[in-house]
LUMVOFI-949883 format. One record per residue (C-alpha): residue number from 0; y, z, x; residue in three letters. Coordinates in steps of 0.05 Angstrom, whole numbers. Layout:
N
PT;NUM;Y;Z;X;ALA
...
//
This chain:
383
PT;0;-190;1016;-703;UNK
PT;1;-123;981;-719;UNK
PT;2;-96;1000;-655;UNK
PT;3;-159;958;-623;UNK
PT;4;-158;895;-670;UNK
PT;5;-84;894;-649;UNK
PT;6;-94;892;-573;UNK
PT;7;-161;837;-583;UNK
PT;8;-115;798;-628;UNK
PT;9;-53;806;-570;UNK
PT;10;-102;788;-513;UNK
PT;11;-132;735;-550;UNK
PT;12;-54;701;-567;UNK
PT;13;-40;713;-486;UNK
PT;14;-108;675;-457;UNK
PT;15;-95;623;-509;UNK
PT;16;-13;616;-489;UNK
PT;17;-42;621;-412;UNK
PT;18;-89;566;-425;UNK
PT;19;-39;521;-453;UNK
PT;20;12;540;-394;UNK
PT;21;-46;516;-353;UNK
PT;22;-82;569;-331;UNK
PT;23;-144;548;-368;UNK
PT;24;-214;557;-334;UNK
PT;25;-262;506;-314;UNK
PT;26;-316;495;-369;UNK
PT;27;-355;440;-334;UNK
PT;28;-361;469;-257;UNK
PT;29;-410;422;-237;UNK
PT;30;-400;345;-258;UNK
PT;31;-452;298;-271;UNK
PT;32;-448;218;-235;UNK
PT;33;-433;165;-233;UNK
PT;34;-364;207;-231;UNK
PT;35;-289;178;-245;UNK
PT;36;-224;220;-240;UNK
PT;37;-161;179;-261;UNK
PT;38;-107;243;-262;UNK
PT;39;-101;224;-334;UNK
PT;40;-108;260;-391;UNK
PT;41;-96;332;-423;UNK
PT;42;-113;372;-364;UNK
PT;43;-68;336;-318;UNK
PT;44;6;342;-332;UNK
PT;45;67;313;-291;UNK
PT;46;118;362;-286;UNK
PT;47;155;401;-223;UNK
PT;48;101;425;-205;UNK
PT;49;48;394;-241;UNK
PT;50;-13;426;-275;UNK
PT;51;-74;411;-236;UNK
PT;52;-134;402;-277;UNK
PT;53;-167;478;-274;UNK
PT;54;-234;444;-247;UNK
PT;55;-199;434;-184;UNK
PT;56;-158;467;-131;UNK
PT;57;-93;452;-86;UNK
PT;58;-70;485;-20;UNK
PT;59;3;504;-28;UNK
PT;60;48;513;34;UNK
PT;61;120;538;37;UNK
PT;62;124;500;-36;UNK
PT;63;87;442;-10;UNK
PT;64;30;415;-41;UNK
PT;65;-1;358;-85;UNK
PT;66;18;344;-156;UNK
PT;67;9;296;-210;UNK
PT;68;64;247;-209;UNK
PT;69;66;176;-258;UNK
PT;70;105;115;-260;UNK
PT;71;178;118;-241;UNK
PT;72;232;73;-217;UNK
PT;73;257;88;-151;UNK
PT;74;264;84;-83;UNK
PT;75;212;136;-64;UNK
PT;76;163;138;-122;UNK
PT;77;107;78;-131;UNK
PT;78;117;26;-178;UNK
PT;79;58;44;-220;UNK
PT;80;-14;80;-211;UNK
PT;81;-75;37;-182;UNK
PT;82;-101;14;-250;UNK
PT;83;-94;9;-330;UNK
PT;84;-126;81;-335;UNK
PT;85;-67;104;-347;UNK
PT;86;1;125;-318;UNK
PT;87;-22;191;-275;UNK
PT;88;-36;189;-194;UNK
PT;89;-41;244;-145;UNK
PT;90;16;263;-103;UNK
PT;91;45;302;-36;UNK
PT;92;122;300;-32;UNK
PT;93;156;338;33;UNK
PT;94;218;365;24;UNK
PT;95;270;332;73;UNK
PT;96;266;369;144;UNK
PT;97;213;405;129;UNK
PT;98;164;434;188;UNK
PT;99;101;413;213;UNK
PT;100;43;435;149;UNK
PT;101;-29;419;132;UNK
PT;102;-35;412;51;UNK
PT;103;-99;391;12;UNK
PT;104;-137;388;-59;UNK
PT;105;-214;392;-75;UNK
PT;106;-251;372;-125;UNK
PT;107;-306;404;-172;UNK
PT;108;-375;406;-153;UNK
PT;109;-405;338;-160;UNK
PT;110;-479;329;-174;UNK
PT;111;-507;274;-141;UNK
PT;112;-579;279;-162;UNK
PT;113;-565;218;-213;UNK
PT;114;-554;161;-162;UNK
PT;115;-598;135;-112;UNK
PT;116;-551;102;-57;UNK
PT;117;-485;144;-72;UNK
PT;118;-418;117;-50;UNK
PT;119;-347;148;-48;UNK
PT;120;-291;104;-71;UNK
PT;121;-219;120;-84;UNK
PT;122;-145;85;-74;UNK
PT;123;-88;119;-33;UNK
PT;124;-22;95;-12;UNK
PT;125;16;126;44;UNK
PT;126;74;94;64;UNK
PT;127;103;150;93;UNK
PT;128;119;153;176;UNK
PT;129;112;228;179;UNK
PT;130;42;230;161;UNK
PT;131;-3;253;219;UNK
PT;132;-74;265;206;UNK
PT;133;-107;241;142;UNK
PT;134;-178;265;121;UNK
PT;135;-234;275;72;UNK
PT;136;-277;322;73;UNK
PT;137;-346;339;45;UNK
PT;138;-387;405;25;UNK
PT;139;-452;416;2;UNK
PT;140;-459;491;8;UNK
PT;141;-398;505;-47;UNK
PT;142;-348;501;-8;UNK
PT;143;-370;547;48;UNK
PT;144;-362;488;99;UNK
PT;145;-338;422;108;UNK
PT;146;-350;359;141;UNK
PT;147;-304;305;157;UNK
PT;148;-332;238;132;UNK
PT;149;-270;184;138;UNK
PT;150;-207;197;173;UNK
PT;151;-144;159;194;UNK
PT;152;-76;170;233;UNK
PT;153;-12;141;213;UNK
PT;154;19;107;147;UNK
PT;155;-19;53;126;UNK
PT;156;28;19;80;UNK
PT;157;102;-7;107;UNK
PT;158;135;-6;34;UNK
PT;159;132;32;-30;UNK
PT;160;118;-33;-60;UNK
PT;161;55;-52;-18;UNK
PT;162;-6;-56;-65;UNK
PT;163;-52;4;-60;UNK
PT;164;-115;2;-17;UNK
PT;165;-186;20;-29;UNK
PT;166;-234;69;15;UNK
PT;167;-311;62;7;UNK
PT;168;-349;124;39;UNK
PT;169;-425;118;40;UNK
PT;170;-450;185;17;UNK
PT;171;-528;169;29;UNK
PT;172;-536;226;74;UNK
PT;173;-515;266;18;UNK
PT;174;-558;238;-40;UNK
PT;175;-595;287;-84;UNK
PT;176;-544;344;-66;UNK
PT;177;-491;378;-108;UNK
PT;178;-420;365;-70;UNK
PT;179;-349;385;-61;UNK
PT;180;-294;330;-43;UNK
PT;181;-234;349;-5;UNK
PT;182;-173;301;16;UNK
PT;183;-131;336;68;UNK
PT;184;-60;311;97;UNK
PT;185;-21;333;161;UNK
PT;186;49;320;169;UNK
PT;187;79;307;240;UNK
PT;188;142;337;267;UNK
PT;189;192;276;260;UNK
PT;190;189;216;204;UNK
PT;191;222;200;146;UNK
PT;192;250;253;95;UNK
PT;193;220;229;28;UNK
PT;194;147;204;36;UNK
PT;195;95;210;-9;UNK
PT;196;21;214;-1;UNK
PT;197;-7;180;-65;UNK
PT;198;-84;173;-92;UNK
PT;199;-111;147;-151;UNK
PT;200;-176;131;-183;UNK
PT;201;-228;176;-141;UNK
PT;202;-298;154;-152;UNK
PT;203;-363;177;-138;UNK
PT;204;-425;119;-156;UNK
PT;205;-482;77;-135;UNK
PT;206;-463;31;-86;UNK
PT;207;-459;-38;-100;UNK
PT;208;-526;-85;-89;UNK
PT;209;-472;-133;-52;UNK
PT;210;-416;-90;-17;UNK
PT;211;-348;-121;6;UNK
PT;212;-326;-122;78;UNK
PT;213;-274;-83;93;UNK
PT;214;-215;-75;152;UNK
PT;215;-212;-148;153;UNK
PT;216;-144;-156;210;UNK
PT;217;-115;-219;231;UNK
PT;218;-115;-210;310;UNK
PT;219;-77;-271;329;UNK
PT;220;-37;-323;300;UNK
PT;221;-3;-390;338;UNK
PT;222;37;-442;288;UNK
PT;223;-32;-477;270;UNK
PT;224;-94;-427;280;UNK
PT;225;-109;-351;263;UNK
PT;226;-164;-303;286;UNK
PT;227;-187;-254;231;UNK
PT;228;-243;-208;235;UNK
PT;229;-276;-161;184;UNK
PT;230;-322;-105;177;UNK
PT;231;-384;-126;142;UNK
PT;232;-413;-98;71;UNK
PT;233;-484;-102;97;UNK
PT;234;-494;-172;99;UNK
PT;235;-509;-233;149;UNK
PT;236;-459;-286;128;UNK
PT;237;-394;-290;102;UNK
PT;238;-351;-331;60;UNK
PT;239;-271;-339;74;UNK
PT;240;-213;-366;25;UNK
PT;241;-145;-371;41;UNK
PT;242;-84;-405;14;UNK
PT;243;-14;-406;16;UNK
PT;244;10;-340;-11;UNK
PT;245;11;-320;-77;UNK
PT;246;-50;-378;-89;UNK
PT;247;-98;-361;-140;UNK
PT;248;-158;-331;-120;UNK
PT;249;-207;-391;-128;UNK
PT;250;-172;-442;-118;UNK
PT;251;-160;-436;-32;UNK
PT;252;-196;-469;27;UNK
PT;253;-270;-434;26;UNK
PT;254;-310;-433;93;UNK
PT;255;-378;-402;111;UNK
PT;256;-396;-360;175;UNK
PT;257;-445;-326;202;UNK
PT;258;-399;-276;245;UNK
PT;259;-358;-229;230;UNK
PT;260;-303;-272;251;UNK
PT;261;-269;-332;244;UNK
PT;262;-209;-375;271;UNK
PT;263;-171;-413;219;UNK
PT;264;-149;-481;237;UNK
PT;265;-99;-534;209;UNK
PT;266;-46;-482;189;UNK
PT;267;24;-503;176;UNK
PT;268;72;-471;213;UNK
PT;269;138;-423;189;UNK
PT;270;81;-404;127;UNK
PT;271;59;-344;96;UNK
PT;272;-20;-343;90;UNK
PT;273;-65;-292;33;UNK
PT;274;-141;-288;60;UNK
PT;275;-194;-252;32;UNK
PT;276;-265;-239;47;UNK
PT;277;-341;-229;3;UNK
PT;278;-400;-218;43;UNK
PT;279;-464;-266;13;UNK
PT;280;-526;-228;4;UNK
PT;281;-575;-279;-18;UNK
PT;282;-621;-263;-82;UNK
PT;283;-571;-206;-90;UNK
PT;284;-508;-257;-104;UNK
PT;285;-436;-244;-74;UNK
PT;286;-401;-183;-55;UNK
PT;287;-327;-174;-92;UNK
PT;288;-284;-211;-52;UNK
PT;289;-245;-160;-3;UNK
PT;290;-177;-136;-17;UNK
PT;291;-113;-186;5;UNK
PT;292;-97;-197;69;UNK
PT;293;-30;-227;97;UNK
PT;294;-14;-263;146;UNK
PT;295;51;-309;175;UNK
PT;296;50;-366;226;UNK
PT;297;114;-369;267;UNK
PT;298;147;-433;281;UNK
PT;299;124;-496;313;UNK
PT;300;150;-512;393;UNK
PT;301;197;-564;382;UNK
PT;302;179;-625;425;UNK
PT;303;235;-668;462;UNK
PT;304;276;-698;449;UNK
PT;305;289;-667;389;UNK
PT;306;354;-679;337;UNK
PT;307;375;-633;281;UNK
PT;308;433;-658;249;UNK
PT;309;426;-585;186;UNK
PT;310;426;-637;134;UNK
PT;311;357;-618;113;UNK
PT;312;343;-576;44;UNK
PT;313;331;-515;90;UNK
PT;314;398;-511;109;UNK
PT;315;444;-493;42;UNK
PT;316;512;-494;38;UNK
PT;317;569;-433;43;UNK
PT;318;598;-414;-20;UNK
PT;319;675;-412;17;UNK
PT;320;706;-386;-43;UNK
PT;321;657;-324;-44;UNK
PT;322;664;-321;26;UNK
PT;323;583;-323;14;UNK
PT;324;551;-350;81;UNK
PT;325;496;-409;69;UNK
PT;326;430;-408;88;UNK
PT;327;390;-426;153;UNK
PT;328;327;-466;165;UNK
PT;329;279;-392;177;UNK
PT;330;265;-430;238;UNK
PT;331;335;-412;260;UNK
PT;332;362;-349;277;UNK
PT;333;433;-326;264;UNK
PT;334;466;-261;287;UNK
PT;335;497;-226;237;UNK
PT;336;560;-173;265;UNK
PT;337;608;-145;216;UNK
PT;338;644;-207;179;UNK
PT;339;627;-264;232;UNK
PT;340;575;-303;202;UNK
PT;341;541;-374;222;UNK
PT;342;530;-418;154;UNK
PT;343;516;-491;142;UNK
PT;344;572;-525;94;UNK
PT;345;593;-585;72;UNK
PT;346;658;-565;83;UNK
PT;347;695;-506;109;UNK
PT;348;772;-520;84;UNK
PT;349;782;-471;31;UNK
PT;350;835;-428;20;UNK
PT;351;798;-369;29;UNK
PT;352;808;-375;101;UNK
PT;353;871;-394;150;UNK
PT;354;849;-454;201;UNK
PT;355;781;-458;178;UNK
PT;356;766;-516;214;UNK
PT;357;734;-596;198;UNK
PT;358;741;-611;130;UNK
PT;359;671;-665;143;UNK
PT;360;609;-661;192;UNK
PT;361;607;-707;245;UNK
PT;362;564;-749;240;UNK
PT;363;560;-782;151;UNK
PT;364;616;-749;131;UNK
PT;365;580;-730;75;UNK
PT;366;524;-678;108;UNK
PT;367;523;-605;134;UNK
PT;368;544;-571;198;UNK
PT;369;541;-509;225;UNK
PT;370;602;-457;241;UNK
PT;371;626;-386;243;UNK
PT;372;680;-353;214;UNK
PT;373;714;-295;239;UNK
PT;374;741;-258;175;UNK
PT;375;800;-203;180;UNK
PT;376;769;-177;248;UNK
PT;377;825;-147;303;UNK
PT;378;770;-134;351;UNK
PT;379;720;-179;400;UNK
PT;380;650;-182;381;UNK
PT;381;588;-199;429;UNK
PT;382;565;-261;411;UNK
//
């Protein structure tokens, strides 16, 4: 009898310690909506290899796979997770020079039964060149099959510092049923050696009486006029803000359409522009307004004749001392090789260089000019 209490007692210490270790099973199999997974909280754990919560599951390959990752200050890692849930967001890391893999994660059941119109939103950022084929999936028989419902190719940010963006998947076809969620990522052959594949904030509810547009592109932009276009919430007309960027929301140029389109007019030129988009749905009010879009109109054609004598406040002067080059109008272009350099000065004679050159511009005396120094270089560069 002692000999049995002692093995209960042992087996009871080991599921316990194997719970804690993460190896805990799921007590909730099938989760109610409206449905929210942040990655935060006691069942998800950053680490190496990061404890998934036991509800769901994660394809591992060759030591690849997704894993809960947070906040952290570098080069490769986000700045932060998509919102003030908390600090967690869902991960896939490839290992430098690593081959060609498929890797994905799927979630609980999901009963849907609760919402009438049920949508799918969540918030990924994949700024990573060596991504191939991004999908997710859907199941309503368990897991025994799934269907792709939204798909992409490519990265679709250009920096780890690009703000995350939002997917909406309508899931109407699927209302009523009990479904599985999975988010699958293929990696090409070539592309950089330290991506990651983030998401955050996956969420299954009723879909909004107003939805946003979405995929709003700028297709062409002159000096003084840009084309944008969007994919509408649902609605029949449209309103557009944009400003200068960085403007506060609310306080741009508003316009009304009735297409989903619209070319902007009266831009200044050498600018960067923020736009965003809310469909207008009547008794039903606004939609959110759509997430930022940016946008940059080149330079004006100069007309003839034309004079530029660089003593605008564009043009900033060479710090000779530092042997730190000025500043150009961004209308300008200067090419940069090795330690020849074109700045704007008020005066090149320093002793930081032999023979600089005029001590005053041409034409005051008292303005800027433009030059290039040649600094401890043996050999000819192109110009």
């Amino acid at each position: 009898m002692k000999k049995r209490l002692s093995i209960l007692l042992f087996l009871g210490f080991l599921n316990l310690f194997l719970g804690i270790r993460g190896f805990a099973q799921c007590l909730n199999p099938v989760k109610p909506t409206p449905y929210l997974e942040t990655f935060d909280g006691a069942n998800w754990q950053s680490s190496s290899s990061g404890f998934f919560d036991p509800c769901w599951s994660r394809q591992i390959f060759q030591g690849q796979t997704f894993r809960v990752g947070e906040m952290i200050s570098n080069n490769e890692i986000l700045l932060g997770n998509h919102t003030v849930h908390g600090r967690n967001y869902l991960y896939a890391r490839r290992a430098p020079n690593s081959s060609f893999y498929t890797i994905s994660f799927t979630s609980p059941q999901i009963d849907l039964s609760n919402l009438n119109d049920p949508q799918l939103r969540f918030f990924y950022h994949i700024a990573d060149t060596g991504i191939g084929l991004f999908k997710v999936n859907i199941s309503h028989n368990q897991g025994v099959s799934f269907d792709s419902i939204y798909s992409f190719v490519n990265a679709q940010q250009t920096s780890f510092t690009d703000p995350w963006r939002e997917a909406l998947i309508d899931l109407s076809a699927y209302a009523g049923d009990t479904v599985m969620l999975q988010f699958t990522a293929n990696r090409k052959i070539s592309g950089a050696t330290t991506p990651r594949v983030c998401f955050d904030d996956i969420e299954i509810r009723e879909k909004p009486l107003c939805p946003r547009p979405d995929s709003v592109q700028v297709t062409f932009v002159s000096a003084t006029t840009a084309n944008i276009q969007w994919v509408s919430g649902g609605a029949n007309s449209w309103q557009v803000e944009y400003g200068p960027a960085g403007y506060a929301p609310g306080s741009g140029t508003k316009l009304f359409t009735t297409s989903t389109s619209m070319i902007l007019s009266g831009l200044t030129g050498n600018t960067n522009y923020d736009v965003y988009v809310r469909d207008s749905c009547g008794s039903d009010g606004f939609s959110f307004w759509s997430e930022k879009t940016t946008f940059y109109t080149p330079c004006p054609v100069c007309q003839t004749p034309y004079f530029e004598d660089f003593d605008g406040p564009n043009f900033s002067p060479a710090v000779h001392s530092s042997q730190i080059p000025g500043n150009l109008d961004s209308c300008w272009k200067s090419s940069l090789y090795g330690q020849d350099r074109y700045v704007a000065s008020t005066s090149v004679n320093s002793s930081a260089y032999a023979n600089p050159g005029p001590w005053q511009d041409h034409t005051t005396g008292q303005g800027k000019f433009v030059h290039t120094i040649a600094s401890f270089s043996n050999n000819p560069h192109p110009p």
